[in-house]
C-alpha positions in Angstrom: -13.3 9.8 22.1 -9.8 8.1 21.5 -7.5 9.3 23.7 -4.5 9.4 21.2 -7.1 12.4 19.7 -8.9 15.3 21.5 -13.3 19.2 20.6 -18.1 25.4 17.6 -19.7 28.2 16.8 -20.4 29.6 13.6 -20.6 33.5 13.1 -23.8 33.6 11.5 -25.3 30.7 13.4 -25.7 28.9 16.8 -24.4 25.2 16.5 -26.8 24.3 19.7 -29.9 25.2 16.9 -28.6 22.4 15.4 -28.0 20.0 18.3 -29.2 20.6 21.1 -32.1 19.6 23.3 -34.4 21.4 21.1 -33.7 19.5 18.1 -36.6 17.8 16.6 -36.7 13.9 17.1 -35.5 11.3 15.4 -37.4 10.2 12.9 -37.0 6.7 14.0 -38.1 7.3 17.4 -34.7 7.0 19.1 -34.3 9.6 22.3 -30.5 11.4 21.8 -29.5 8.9 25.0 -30.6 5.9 22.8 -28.3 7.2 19.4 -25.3 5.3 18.3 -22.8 7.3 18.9 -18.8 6.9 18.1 -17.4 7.8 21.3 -19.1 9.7 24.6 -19.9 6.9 27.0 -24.1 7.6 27.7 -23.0 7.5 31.5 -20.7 10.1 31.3 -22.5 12.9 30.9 -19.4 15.6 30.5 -18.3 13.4 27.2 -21.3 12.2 26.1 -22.7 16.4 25.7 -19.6 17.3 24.4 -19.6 14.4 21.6 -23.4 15.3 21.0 -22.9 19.2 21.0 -19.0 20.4 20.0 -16.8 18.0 18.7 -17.0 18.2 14.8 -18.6 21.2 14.1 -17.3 24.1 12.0 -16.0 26.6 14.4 -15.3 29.8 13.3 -14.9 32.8 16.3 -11.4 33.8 16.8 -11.8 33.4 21.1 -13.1 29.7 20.6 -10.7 28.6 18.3 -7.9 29.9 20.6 -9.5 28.3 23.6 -9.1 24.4 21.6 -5.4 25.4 21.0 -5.0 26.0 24.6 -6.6 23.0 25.6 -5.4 20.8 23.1 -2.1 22.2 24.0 -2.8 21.2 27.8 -3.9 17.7 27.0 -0.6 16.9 25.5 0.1 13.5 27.4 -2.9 13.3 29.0 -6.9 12.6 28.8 -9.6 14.3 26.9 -11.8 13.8 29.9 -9.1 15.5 32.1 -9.3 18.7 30.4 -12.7 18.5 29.8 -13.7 18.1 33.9 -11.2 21.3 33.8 -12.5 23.2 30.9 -14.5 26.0 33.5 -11.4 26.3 35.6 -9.0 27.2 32.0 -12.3 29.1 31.1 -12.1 31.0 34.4 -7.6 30.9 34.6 -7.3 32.4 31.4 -9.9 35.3 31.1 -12.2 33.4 29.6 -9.8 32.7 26.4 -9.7 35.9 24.9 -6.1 35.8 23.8 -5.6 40.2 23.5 -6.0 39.6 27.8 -3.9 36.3 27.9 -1.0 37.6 25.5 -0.7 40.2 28.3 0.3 37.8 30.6 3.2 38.3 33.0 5.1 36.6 35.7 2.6 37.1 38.3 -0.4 35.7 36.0 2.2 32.8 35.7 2.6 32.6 39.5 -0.9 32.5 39.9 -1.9 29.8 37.3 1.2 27.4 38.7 -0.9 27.7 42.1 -4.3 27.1 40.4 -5.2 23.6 41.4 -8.0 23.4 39.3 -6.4 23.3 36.0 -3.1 21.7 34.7 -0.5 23.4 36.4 3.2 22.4 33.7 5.0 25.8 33.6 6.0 24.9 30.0 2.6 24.3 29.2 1.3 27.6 31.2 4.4 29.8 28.9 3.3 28.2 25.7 -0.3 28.8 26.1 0.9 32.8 26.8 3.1 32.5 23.8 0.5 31.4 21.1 -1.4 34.0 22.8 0.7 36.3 21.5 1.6 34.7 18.0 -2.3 34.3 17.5 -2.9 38.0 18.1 0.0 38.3 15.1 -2.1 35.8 12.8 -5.0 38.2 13.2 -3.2 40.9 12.1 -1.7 39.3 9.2 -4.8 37.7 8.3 -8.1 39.6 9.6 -9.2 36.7 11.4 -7.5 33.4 12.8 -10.4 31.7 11.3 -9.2 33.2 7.9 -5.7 31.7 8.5 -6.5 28.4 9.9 -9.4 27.2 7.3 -7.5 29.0 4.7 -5.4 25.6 4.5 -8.6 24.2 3.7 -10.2 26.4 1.2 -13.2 27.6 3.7 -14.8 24.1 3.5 -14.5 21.4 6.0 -13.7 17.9 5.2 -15.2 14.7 6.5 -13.3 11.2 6.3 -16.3 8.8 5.9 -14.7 6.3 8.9 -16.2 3.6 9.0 -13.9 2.2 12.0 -11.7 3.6 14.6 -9.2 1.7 13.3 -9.0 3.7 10.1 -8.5 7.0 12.2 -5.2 8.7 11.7 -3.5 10.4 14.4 -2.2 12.6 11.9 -2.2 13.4 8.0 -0.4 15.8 5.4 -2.4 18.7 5.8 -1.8 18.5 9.4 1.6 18.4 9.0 1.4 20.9 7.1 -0.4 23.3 9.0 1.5 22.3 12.2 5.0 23.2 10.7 3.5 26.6 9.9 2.6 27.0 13.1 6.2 26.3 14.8 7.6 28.5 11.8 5.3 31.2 13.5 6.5 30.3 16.8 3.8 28.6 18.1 4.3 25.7 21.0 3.0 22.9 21.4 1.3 22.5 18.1 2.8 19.0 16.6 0.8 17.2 14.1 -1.1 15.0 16.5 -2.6 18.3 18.5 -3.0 19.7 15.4 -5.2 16.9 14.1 -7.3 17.0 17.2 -8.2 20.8 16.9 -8.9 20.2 13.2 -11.4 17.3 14.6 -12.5 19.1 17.8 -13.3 22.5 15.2 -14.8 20.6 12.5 -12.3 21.0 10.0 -12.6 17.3 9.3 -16.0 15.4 10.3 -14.2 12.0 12.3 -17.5 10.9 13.7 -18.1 7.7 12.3 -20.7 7.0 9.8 -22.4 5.0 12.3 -22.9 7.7 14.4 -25.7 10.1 14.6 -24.1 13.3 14.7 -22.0 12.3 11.4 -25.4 13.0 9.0 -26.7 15.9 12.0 -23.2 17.9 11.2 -23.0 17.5 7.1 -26.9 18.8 7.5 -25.8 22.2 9.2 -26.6 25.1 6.9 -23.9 26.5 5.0 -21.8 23.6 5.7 -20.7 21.8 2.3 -17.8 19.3 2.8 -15.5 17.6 0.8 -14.3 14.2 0.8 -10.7 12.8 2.2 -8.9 11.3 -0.6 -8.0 8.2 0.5 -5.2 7.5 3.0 
């Protein structure tokens, strides 16, 4: 994926029914290693399953959603690919993402994260993941559900761009402007526009696979999925 960018689950369904190994073949003939694809390098397995499996589609539990802020929040500056290679030790750091056990967080969990080689170890990072922790578990109870809040800027329906080159891919737009200035008025960290634009790609708020690639048609197919269409930008 482009590295300026970074990455679901449904309530009611399992996204792996609809793209995993199990999914019937392509009518052409084409194995899943032989699909075009817009990003995922084939020899890369890590980026190639997450391309063919996550990124793009609608994500709606409350403990995965947090998890892509936290790790979008962590990627700040860096690779895709180097959170991803960490995404078991974060998984394994940070209680498995449920944010009610990470917005308990105190200096000694912070002590013990800043010695934990195996994920990204920026103190500011580490405090800002604690703190939207804590301001998520607020969204909740304001809202019901995260999910409520987040897709709320969206109307409940996920958008897809119709890209036709990478070269038409924003690192930002208005609505994620928009939503990341709520955010910061909420106190959130590290949630500027660009990281905001990445979890609304990574969640499936907006389809950005290309409409070359295989999983652009697979994700508009899912069940109960009915996009809209970008206006042009």
């Amino acid at each position: 994926m482009p590295e300026r960018k970074a990455k679901p689950k449904r309530p009611d369904a399992d996204p792996k029914a609809a793209w995993g190994p199990e999914t019937p073949g392509d009518p052409k003939g084409r194995t899943r290693r032989d699909r075009t694809r817009c990003w995922g390098v084939v020899d890369d397995p890590l980026m190639r399953d997450y391309h063919d499996r996550e990124w793009g589609v609608p994500l709606h539990d409350d403990r995965a959603i947090f998890e892509f802020l936290v790790l979008e929040g962590m990627q700040a500056g860096l690779s895709w690919k180097l959170v991803l290679d960490k995404r078991e030790n974060f998984r394994r750091a940070f209680r498995g993402f449920d944010p009610d056990k990470v917005a308990r967080f105190g200096a000694r969990d912070v002590r013990r994260l800043l010695g934990d080689a195996g994920i990204i170890r920026n103190r500011l990072k580490i405090l800002g993941a604690i703190n939207n922790a804590k301001k998520f578990l607020e969204v909740r109870k304001e809202f019901g559900t995260f999910d409520r809040y987040i897709w709320g800027f969206l109307g409940g329906r996920p958008l897809r761009s119709g890209l036709r080159s990478f070269a038409d891919m924003p690192a930002r737009t208005p609505l994620s402007d928009a939503i990341s200035q709520d955010l910061k008025a909420r106190g959130f960290k590290f949630v500027g526009s660009t990281v905001v634009y990445a979890h609304m790609q990574a969640t499936g708020m907006v389809n950005d696979h290309l409409v070359t690639c295989f999983r652009y048609r697979e994700i508009n197919n899912i069940d109960g999925v009915k996009p809209t269409f970008f206006e042009k930008r």
